[in-house]
PyMOL commands that place a pseudoatom at each C-alpha (Angstrom):
pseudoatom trace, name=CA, resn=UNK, resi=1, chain=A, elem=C, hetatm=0, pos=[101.756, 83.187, -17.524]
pseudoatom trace, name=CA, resn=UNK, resi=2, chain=A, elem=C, hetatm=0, pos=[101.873, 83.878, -13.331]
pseudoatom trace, name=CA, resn=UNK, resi=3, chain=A, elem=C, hetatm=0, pos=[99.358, 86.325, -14.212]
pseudoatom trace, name=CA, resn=UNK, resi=4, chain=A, elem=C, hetatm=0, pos=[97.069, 84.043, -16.536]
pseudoatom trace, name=CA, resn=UNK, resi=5, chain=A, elem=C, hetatm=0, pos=[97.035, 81.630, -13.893]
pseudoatom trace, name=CA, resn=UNK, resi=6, chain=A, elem=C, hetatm=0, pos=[96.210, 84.267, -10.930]
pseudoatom trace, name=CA, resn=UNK, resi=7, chain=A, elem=C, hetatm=0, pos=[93.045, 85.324, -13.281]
pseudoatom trace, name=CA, resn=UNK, resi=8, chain=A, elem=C, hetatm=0, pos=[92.042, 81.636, -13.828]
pseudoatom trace, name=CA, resn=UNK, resi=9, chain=A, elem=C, hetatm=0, pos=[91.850, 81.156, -10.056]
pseudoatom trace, name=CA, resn=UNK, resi=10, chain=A, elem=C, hetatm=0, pos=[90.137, 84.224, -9.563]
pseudoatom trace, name=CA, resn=UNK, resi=11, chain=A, elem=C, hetatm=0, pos=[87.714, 83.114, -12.259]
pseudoatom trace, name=CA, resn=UNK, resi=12, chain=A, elem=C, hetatm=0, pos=[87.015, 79.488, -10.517]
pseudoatom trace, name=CA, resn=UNK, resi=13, chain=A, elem=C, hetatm=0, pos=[86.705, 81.219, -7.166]
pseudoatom trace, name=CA, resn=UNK, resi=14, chain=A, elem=C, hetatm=0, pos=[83.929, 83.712, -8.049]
pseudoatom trace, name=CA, resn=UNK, resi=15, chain=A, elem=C, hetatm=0, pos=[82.327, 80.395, -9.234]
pseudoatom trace, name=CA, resn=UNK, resi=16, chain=A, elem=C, hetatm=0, pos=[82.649, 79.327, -6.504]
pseudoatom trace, name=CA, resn=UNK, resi=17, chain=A, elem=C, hetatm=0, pos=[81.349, 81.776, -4.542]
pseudoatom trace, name=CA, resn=UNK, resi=18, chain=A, elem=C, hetatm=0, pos=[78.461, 81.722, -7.256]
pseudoatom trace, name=CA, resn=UNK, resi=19, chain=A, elem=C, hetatm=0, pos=[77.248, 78.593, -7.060]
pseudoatom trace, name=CA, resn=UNK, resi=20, chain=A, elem=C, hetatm=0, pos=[77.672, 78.605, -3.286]
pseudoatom trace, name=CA, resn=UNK, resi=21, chain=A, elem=C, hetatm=0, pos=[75.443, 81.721, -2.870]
pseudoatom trace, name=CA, resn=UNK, resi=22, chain=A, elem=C, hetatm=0, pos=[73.110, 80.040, -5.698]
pseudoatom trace, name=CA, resn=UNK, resi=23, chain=A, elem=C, hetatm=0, pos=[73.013, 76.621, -3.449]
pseudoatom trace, name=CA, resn=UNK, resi=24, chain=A, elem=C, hetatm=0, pos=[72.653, 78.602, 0.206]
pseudoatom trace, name=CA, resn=UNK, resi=25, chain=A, elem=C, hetatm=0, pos=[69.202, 80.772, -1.262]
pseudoatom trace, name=CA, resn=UNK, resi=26, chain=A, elem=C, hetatm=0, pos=[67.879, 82.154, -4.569]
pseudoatom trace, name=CA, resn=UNK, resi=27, chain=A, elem=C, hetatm=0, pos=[68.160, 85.498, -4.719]
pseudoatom trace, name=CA, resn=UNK, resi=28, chain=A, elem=C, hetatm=0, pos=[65.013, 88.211, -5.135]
pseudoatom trace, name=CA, resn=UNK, resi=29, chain=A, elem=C, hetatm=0, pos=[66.210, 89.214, -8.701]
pseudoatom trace, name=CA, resn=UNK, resi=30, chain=A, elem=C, hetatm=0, pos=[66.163, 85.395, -9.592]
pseudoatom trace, name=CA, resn=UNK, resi=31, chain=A, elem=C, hetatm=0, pos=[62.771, 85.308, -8.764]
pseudoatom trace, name=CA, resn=UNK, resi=32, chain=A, elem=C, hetatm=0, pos=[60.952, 87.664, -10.948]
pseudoatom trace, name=CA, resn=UNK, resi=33, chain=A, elem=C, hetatm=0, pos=[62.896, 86.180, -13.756]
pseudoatom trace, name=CA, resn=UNK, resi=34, chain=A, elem=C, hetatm=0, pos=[61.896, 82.482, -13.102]
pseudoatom trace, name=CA, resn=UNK, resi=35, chain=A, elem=C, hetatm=0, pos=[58.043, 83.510, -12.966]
pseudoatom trace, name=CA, resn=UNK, resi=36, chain=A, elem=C, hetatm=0, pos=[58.738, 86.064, -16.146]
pseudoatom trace, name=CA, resn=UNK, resi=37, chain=A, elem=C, hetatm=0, pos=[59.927, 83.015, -17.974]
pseudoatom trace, name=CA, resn=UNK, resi=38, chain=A, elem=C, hetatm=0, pos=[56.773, 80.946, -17.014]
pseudoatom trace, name=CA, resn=UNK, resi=39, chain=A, elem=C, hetatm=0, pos=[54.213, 83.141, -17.762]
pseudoatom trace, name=CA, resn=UNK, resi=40, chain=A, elem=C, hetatm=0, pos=[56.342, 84.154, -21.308]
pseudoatom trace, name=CA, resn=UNK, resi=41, chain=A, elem=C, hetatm=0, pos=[56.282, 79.955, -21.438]
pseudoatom trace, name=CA, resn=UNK, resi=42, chain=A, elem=C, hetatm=0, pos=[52.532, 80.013, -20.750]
pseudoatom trace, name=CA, resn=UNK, resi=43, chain=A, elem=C, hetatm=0, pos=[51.646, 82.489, -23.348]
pseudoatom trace, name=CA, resn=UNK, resi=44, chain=A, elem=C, hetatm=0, pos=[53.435, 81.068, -25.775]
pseudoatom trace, name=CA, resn=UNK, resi=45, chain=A, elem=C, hetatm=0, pos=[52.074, 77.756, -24.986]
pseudoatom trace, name=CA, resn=UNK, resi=46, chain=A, elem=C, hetatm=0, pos=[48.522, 79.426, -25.018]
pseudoatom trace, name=CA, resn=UNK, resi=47, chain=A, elem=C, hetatm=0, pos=[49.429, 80.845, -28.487]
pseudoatom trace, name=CA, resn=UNK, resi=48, chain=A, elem=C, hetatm=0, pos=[50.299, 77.130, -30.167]
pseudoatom trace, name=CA, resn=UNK, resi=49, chain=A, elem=C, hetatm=0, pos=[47.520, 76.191, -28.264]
pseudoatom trace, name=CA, resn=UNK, resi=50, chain=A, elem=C, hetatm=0, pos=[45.312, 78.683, -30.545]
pseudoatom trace, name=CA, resn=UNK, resi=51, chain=A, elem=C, hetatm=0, pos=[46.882, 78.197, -33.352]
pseudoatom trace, name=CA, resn=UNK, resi=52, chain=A, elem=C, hetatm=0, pos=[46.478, 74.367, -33.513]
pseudoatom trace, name=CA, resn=UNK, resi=53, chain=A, elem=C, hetatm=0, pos=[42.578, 75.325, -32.858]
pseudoatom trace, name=CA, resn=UNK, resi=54, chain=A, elem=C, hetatm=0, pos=[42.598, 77.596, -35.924]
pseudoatom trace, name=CA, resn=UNK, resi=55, chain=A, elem=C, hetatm=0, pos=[44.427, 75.144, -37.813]
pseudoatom trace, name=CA, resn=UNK, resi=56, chain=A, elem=C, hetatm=0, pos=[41.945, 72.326, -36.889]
pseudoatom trace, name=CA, resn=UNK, resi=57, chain=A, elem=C, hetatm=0, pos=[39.214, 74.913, -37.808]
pseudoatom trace, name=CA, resn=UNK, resi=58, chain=A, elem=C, hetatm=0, pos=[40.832, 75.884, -41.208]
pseudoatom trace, name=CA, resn=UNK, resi=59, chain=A, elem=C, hetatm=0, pos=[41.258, 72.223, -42.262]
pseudoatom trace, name=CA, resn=UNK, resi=60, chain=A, elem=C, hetatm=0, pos=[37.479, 71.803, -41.105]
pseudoatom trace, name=CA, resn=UNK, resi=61, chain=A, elem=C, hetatm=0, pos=[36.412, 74.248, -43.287]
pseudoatom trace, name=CA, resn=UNK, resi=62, chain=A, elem=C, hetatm=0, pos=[38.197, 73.268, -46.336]
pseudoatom trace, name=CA, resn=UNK, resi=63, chain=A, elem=C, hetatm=0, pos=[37.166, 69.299, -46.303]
pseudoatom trace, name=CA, resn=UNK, resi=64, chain=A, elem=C, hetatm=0, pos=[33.366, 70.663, -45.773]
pseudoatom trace, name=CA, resn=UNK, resi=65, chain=A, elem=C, hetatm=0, pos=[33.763, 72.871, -48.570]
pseudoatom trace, name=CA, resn=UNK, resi=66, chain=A, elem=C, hetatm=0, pos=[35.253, 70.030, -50.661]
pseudoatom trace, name=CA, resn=UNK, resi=67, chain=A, elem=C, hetatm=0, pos=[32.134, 68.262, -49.234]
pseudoatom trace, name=CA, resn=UNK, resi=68, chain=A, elem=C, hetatm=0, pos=[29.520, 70.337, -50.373]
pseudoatom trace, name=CA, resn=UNK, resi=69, chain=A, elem=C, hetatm=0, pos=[31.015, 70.792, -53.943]
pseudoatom trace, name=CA, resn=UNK, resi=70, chain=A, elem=C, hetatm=0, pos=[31.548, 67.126, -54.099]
pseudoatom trace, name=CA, resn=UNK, resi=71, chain=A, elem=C, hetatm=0, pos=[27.417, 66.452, -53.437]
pseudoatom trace, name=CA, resn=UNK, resi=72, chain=A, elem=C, hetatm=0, pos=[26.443, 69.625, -54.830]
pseudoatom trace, name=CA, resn=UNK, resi=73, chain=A, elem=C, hetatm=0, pos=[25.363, 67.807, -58.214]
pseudoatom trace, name=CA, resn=UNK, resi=74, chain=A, elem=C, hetatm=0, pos=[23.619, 64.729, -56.370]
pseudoatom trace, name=CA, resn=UNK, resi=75, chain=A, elem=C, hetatm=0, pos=[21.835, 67.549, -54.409]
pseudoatom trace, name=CA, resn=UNK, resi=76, chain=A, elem=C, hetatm=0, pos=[20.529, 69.414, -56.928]
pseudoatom trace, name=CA, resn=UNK, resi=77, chain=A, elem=C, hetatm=0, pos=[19.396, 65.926, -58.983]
pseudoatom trace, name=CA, resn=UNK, resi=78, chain=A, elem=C, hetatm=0, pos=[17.702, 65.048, -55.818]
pseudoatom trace, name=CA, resn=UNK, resi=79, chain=A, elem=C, hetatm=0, pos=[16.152, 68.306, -55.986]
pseudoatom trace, name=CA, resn=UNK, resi=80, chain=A, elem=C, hetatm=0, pos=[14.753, 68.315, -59.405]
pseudoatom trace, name=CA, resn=UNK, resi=81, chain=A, elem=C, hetatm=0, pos=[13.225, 64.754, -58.935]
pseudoatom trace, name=CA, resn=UNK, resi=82, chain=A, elem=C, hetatm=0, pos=[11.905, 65.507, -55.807]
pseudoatom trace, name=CA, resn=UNK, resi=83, chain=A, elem=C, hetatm=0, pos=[10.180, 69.189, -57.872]
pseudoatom trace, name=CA, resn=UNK, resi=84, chain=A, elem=C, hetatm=0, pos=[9.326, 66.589, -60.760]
pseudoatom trace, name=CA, resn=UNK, resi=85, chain=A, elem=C, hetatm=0, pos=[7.812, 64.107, -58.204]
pseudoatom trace, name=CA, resn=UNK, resi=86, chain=A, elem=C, hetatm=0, pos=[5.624, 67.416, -56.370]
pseudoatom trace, name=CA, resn=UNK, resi=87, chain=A, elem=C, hetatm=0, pos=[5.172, 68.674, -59.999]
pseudoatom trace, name=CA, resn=UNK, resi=88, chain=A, elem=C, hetatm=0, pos=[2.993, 64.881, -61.098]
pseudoatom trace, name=CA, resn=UNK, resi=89, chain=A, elem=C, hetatm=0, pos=[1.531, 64.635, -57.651]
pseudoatom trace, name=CA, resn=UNK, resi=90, chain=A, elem=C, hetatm=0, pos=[0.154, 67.904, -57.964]
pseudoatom trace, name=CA, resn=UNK, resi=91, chain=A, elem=C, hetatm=0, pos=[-1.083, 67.114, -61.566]
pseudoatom trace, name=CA, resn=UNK, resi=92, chain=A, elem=C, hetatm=0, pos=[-1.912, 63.816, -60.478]
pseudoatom trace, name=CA, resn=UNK, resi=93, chain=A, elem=C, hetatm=0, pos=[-0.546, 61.551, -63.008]
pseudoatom trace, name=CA, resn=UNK, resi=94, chain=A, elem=C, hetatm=0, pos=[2.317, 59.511, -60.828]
pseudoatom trace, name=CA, resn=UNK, resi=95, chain=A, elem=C, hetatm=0, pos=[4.138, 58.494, -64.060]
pseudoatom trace, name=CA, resn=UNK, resi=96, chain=A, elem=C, hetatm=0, pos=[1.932, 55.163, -64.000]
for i in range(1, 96): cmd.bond("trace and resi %d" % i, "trace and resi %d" % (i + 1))
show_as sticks, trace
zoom trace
C-alpha cells in the first residue's frame, strides 16, 4: 500500500512537471506535430471537399440523363413534324 501510494505521487508529480513545462513553452517536437495534424486536417478537408464536387457532378449527370430520356419522345415528334412541315413546304402543298 506505502508503495502504491509513493507511485501515485510520483505519477501526479511528473504531471505536474508536465503540464508545467507544457504551460512555461511548447516544445520543438510539439511543433511539427501540430502543423502535421493541420495539413493531414487540410487534405482531408480538401478530399470531402472533392468528393462533394464529384458527388454534385454525379447527381448532375444522372437527372440530365433522366432528362433527355424523359423528352427524348417529344423530341423526336417535334422532329418528324418539323421533316413533315420541310417535306410540304418543299412540295408546296401546306396541308391547306
Amino acid at each position: 500500500e506505502a508503495r502504491y501510494e509513493e507511485r501515485m505521487s510520483q505519477l501526479q508529480a511528473s504531471r505536474k512537471n508536465r503540464r508545467a513545462n507544457v504551460g512555461e513553452k511548447a516544445t520543438p517536437k510539439a511543433t511539427p506535430k501540430a502543423s502535421q495534424v493541420l495539413s493531414e486536417n487540410q487534405q482531408i478537408q480538401e478530399r470531402q471537399r472533392r468528393l462533394l464536387v464529384l458527388m454534385a457532378a454525379a447527381s448532375f449527370v444522372q437527372h440530365s440523363k433522366e432528362l433527355i430520356e424523359a423528352y427524348q419522345p417529344i423530341g423526336r415528334k417535334f422532329c418528324a413534324n418539323l421533316n413533315t412541315l420541310s417535306l410540304q413546304l418543299r412540295s408546296g402543298s401546306n396541308g391547306a
